[in-house]
C-alpha positions as CSV (number, residue, x, y, z in Angstrom):
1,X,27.1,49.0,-72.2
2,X,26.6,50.1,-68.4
3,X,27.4,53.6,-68.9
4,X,24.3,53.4,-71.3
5,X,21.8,51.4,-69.6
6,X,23.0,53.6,-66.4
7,X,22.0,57.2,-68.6
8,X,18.9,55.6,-69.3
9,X,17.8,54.9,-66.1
10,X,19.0,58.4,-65.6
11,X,17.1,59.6,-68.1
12,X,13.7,57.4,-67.0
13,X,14.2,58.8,-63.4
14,X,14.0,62.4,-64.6
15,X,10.8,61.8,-66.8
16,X,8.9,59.9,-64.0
17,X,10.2,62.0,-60.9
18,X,8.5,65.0,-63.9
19,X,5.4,63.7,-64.0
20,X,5.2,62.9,-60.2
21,X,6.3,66.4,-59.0
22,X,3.8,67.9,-57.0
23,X,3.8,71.7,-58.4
24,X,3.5,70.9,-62.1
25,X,3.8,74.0,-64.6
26,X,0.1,75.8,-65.2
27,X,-0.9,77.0,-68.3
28,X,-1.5,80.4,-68.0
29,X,-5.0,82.1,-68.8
30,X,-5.4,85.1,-71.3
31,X,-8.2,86.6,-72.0
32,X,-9.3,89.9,-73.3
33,X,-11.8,91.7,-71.5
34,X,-15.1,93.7,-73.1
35,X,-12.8,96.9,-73.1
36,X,-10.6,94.9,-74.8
37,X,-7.8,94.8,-72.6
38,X,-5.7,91.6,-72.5
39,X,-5.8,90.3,-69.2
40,X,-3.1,87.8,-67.8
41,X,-3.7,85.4,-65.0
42,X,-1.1,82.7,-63.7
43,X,-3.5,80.7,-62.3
44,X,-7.7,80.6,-62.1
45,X,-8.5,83.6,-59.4
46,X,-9.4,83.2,-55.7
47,X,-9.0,86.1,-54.0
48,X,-11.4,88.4,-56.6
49,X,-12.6,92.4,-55.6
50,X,-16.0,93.2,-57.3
51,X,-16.7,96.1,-57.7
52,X,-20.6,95.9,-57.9
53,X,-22.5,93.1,-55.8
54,X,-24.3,92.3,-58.7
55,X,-21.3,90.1,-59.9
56,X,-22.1,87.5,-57.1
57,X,-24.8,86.3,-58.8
58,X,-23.0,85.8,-61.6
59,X,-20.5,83.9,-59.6
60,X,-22.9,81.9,-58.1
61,X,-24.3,80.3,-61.6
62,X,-20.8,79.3,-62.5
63,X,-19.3,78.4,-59.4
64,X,-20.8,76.5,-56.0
65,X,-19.4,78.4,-53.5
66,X,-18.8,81.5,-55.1
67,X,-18.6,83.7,-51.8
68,X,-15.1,81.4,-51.0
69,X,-13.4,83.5,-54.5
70,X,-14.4,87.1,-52.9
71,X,-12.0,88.8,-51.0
72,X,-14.1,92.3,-51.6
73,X,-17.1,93.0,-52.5
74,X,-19.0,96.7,-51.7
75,X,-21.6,95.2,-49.2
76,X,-23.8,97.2,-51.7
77,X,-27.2,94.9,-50.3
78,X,-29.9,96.5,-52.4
79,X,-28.0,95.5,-55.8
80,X,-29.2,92.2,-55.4
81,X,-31.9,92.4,-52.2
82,X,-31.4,91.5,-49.0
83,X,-33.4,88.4,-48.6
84,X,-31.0,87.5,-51.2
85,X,-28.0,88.5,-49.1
86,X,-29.6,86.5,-46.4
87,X,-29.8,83.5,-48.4
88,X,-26.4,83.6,-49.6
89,X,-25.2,84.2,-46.0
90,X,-26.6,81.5,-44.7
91,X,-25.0,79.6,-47.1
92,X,-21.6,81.3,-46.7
93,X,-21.7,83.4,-43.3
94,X,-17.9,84.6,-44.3
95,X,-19.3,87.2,-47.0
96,X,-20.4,89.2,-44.5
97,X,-16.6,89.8,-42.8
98,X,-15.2,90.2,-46.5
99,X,-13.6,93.7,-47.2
100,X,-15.6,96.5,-48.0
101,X,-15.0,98.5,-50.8
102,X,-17.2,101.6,-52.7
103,X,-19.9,100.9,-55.0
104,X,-19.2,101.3,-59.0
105,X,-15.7,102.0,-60.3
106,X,-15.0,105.0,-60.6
107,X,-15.3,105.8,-56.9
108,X,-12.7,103.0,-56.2
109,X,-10.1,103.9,-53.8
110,X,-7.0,102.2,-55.3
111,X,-5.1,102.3,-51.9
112,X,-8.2,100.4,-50.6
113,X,-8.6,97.7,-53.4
114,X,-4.5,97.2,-53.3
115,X,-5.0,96.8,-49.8
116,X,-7.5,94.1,-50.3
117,X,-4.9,92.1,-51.8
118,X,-7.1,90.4,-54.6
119,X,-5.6,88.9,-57.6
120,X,-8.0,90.4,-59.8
121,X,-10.8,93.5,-59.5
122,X,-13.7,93.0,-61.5
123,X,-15.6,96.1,-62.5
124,X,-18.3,96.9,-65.0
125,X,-18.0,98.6,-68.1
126,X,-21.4,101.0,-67.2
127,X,-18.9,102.0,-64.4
128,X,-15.4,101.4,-65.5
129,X,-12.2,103.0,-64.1
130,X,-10.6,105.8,-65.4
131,X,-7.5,104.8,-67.2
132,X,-5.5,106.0,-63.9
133,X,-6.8,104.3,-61.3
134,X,-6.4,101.2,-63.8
135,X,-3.1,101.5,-64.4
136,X,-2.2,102.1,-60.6
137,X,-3.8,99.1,-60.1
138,X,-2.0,97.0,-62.5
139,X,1.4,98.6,-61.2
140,X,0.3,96.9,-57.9
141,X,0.4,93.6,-60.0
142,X,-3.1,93.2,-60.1
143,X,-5.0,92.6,-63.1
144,X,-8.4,94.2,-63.8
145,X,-11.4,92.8,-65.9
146,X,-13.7,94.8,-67.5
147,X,-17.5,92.8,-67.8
148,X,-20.4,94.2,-69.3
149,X,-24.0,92.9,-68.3
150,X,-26.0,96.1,-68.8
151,X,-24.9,98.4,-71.5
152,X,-25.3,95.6,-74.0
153,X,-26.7,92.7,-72.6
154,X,-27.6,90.5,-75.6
155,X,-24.3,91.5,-77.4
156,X,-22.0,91.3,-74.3
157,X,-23.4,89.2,-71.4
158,X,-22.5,86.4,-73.4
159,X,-19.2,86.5,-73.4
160,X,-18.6,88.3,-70.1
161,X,-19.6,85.0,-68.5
162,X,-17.8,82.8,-70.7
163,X,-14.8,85.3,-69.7
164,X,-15.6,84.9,-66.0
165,X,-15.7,81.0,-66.4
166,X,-12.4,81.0,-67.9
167,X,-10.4,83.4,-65.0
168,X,-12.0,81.1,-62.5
169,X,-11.7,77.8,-63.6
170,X,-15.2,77.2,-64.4
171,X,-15.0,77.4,-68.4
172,X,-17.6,74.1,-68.1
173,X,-20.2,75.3,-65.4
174,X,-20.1,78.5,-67.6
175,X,-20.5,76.9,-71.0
176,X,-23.5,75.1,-69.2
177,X,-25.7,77.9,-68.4
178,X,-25.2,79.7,-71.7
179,X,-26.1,76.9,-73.7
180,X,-29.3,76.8,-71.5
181,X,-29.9,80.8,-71.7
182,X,-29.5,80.3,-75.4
183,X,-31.7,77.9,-75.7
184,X,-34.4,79.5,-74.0
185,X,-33.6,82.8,-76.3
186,X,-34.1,81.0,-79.2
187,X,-37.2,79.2,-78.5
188,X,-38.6,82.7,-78.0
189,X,-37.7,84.1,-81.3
190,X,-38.6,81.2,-83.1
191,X,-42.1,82.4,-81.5
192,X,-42.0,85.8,-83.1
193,X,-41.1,84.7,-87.0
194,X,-43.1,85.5,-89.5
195,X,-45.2,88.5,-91.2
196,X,-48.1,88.5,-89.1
197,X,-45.8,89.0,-86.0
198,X,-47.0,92.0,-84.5
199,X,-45.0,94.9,-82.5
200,X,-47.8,96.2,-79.9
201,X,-45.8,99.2,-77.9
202,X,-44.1,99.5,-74.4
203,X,-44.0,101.5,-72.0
204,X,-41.4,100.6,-69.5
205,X,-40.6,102.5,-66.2
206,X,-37.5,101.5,-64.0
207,X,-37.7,102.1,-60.5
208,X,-41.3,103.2,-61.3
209,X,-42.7,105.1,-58.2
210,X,-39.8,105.6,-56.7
211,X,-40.2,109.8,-57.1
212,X,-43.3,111.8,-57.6
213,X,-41.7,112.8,-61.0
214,X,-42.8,110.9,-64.1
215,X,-41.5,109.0,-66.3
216,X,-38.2,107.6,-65.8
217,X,-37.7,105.2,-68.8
218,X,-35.5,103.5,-71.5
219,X,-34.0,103.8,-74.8
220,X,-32.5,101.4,-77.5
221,X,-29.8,99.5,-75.4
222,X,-29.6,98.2,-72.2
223,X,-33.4,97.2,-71.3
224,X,-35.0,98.4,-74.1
225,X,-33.1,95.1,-76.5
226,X,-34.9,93.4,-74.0
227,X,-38.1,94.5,-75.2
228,X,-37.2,94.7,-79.1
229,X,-36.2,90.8,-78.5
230,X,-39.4,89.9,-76.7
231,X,-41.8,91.4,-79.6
232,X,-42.2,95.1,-78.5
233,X,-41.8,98.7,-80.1
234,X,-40.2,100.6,-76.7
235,X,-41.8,103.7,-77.0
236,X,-38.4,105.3,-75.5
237,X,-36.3,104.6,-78.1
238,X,-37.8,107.3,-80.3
239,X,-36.9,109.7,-78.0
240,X,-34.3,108.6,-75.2
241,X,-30.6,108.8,-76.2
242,X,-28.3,106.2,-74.9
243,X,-29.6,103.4,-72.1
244,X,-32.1,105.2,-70.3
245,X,-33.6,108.2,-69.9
246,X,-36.7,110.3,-68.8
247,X,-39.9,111.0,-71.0
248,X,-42.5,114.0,-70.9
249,X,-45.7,112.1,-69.5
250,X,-47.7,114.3,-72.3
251,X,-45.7,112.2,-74.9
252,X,-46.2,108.6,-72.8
253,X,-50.0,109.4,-72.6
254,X,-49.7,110.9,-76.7
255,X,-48.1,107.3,-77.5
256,X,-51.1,104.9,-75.7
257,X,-49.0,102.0,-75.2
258,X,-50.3,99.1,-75.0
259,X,-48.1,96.9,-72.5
260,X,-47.4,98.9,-69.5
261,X,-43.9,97.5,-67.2
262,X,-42.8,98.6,-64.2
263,X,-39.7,97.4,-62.4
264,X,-38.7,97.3,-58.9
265,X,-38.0,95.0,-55.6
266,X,-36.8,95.5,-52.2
267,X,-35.5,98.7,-52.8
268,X,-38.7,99.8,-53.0
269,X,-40.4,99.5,-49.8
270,X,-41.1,102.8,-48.3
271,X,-41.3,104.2,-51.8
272,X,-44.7,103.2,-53.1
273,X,-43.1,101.5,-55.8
274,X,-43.1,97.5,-57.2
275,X,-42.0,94.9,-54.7
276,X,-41.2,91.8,-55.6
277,X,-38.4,89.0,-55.5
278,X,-37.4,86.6,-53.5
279,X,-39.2,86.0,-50.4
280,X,-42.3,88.0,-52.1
281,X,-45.7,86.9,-52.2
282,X,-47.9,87.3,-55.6
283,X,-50.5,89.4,-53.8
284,X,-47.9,91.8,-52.9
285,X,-46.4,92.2,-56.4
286,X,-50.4,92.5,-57.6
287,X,-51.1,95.7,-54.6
288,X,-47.5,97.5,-55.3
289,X,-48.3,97.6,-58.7
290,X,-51.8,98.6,-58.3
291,X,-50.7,101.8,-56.1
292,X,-48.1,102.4,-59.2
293,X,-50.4,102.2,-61.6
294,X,-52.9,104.6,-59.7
295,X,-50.8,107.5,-60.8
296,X,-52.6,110.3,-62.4
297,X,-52.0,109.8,-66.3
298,X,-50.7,106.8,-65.9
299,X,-53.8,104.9,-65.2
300,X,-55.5,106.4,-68.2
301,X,-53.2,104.7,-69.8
302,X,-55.0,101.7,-72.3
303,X,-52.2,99.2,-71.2
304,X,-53.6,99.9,-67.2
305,X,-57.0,99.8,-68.6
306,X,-57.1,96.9,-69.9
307,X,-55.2,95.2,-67.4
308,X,-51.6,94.8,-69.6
309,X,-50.0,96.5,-67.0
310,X,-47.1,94.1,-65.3
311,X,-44.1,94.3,-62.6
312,X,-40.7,93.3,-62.9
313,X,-37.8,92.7,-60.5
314,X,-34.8,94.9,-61.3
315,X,-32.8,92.3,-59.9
316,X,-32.8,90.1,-63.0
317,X,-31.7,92.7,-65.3
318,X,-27.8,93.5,-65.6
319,X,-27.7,89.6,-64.7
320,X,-27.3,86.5,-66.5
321,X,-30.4,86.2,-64.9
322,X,-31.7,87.8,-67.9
323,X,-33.7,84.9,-69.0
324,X,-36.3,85.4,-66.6
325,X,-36.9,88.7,-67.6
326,X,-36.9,87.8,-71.5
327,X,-39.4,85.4,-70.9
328,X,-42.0,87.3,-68.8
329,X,-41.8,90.2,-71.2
330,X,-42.2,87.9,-74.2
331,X,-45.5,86.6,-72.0
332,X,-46.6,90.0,-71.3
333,X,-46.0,91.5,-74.6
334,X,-47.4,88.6,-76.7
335,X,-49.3,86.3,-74.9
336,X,-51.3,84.9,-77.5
337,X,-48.0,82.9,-78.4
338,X,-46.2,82.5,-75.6
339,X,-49.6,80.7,-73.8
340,X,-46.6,77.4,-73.0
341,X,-44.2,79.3,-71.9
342,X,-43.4,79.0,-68.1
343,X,-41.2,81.7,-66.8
344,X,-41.6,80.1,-63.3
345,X,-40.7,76.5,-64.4
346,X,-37.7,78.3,-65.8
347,X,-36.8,79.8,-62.7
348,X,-37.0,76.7,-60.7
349,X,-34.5,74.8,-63.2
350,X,-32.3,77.6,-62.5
351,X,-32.5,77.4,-58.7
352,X,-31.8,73.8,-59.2
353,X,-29.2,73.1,-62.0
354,X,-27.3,76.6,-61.2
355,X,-27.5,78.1,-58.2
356,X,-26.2,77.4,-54.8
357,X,-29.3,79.0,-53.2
358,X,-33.4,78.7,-54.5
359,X,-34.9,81.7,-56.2
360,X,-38.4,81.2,-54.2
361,X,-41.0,84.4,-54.6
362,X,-42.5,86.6,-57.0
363,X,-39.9,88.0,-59.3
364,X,-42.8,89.2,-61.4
365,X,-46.8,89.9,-61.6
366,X,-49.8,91.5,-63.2
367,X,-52.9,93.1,-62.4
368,X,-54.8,89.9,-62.3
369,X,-54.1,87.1,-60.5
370,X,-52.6,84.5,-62.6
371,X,-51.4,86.7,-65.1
372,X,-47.9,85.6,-66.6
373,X,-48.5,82.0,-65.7
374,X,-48.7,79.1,-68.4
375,X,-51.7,77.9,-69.8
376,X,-51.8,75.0,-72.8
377,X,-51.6,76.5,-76.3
């Protein structure tokens, strides 16, 4: 009778000093990434190497201090602005003593990102690593996820954040934002239902201004589902194979679109190209666009002549940010419907609910002043 009560307390002791120990067992987190790779993780990443600044955003809806998982990023300022940069130094001053490391994938130095020491590189698929310099990686024991924001946004951003939740820890915070960003998607395609939905054409013009040559532009993927989501026929996708591509300004002219978008941002000044973002004042969207629009051809063009011509910061696209730009193109491209819809309202709930830092400026503009705003249906 003691010899049993005694292997019971035994046994008791064992399952309570269990559940007291202070290094319990973690369930490790699989996942498979959008080259569908199976990627391993013991634990949720800290010590993460992006390979394109753009990620930080990402981060930054998911996660409140997202500059505390980087241990590399490529400094590459212009991806996402530098008032940006500003604002998320302030926030986090560290980023800017973070390891530096080459922009895009492909010019990786694997002795440089090994030497980083991350516990997981992050690259994108538009710029992927060759199957080399991945597997040198992964004989260093680090694993590398492949996310895709740009070659297939409305296919694949998706479930490249839910991914990015999930090897951080921040499955909920992830699940959050999507369910807002698909909410927002859906109340603009319940907008464009129906036969009478028209498909008035688009001319769209990345980077517009940026070279004397003309026109830099887009085809099916990438941008241009942007614009087949928010109503338009992109008169690129005709012509342009794959994301983007350049078109004959004889055939833009030929074509007479009627919406007219050109993007751009900091990385403009100096180039007589769009400004805008944060820190950017309407006015300045409304004279950078103007001087874009100025072009010969392009401002015979009916969408410039009848003032459907419209800026867009680059810095939303290849970014969950995405939303923003859905929304101003569904305003721009149909705004008989979209009269409610408040891009800017949008925006704010962003900077509020998501983001560790406020997206304050002009992310977008048109001709006129008070173009893209909402008015009461």
């Amino acid at each position: 009778m003691v010899r049993r009560i005694a292997t019971a307390l035994a046994v008791a002791w064992l399952m309570v000093g269990g559940c007291l120990s202070p290094d319990p067992v973690r369930a490790e987190i699989a996942v498979t990434d959008l080259d569908g790779h199976r990627v391993v993780l013991e634990q949720p990443a800290r010590r993460i190497l992006i390979a394109d600044g753009r990620f930080l955003m990402a981060l930054a809806l998911i996660h409140p201090d997202p500059v505390s998982l980087l241990v590399a990023w490529p400094h590459d300022i212009d991806h996402i602005g530098p008032a940006t940069y500003a604002r998320f130094r302030a926030h986090a001053p560290e980023i800017a003593d973070l390891a530096k490391v080459s922009t895009g994938a492909r010019v990786q130095s694997v002795e440089r990102i090994v030497a980083s020491d991350p516990d997981l590189v992050i690259v994108s698929a538009h710029g992927h690593l060759a199957d080399s310099q991945r597997r040198a990686i992964e004989q260093a024991g680090i694993p590398v996820l492949t996310l895709d924001f740009f070659i297939h946004p409305l296919r694949n951003l998706a479930p490249s954040l839910r991914i990015l939740g999930q090897v951080t820890g921040q499955e909920d915070r992830a699940e959050a934002f999507l369910a807002f960003r698909r909410a927002h998607m859906d109340a603009i395609a319940d907008r464009l239902t129906g036969e009478d939905v028209t498909r008035p054409s688009v001319f769209l013009e990345p980077h517009a201004g940026y070279t004397e040559d003309c026109c830099n532009s887009v085809g099916a993927g990438n941008i241009g589902e942007y614009i087949a989501f928010a109503g338009g026929e992109n008169i690129g996708a005709a012509v342009i194979e794959g994301a983007r591509g350049t078109l004959n300004l004889e055939y833009v002219i030929s074509r007479a679109p009627e919406v007219y978008i050109a993007t751009g941002g900091p990385h403009m000044e100096g180039h007589d190209g769009v400004v805008c973002g944060l820190g950017y004042q309407a006015v300045r969207v409304r004279q950078s666009l103007a001087r874009v629009v100025a072009r010969p051809g392009i401002a015979q063009l009916p969408a410039v002549r009848n003032e459907r011509a419209y800026g867009l910061s680059h810095q939303l696209l290849n970014s969950p940010l995405d939303i923003l730009a859905l929304e101003m193109l569904a305003k721009a491209i149909h705004p008989e419907r979209f009269q409610a819809l408040d891009p800017e309202a949008t925006k704010q709930t962003i900077s509020d609910r998501f983001l560790p830092i406020q997206l304050d400026g002009a992310y977008w503009g048109g001709l006129a002043p008070g173009q893209l705003t909402m008015t009461s249906d």
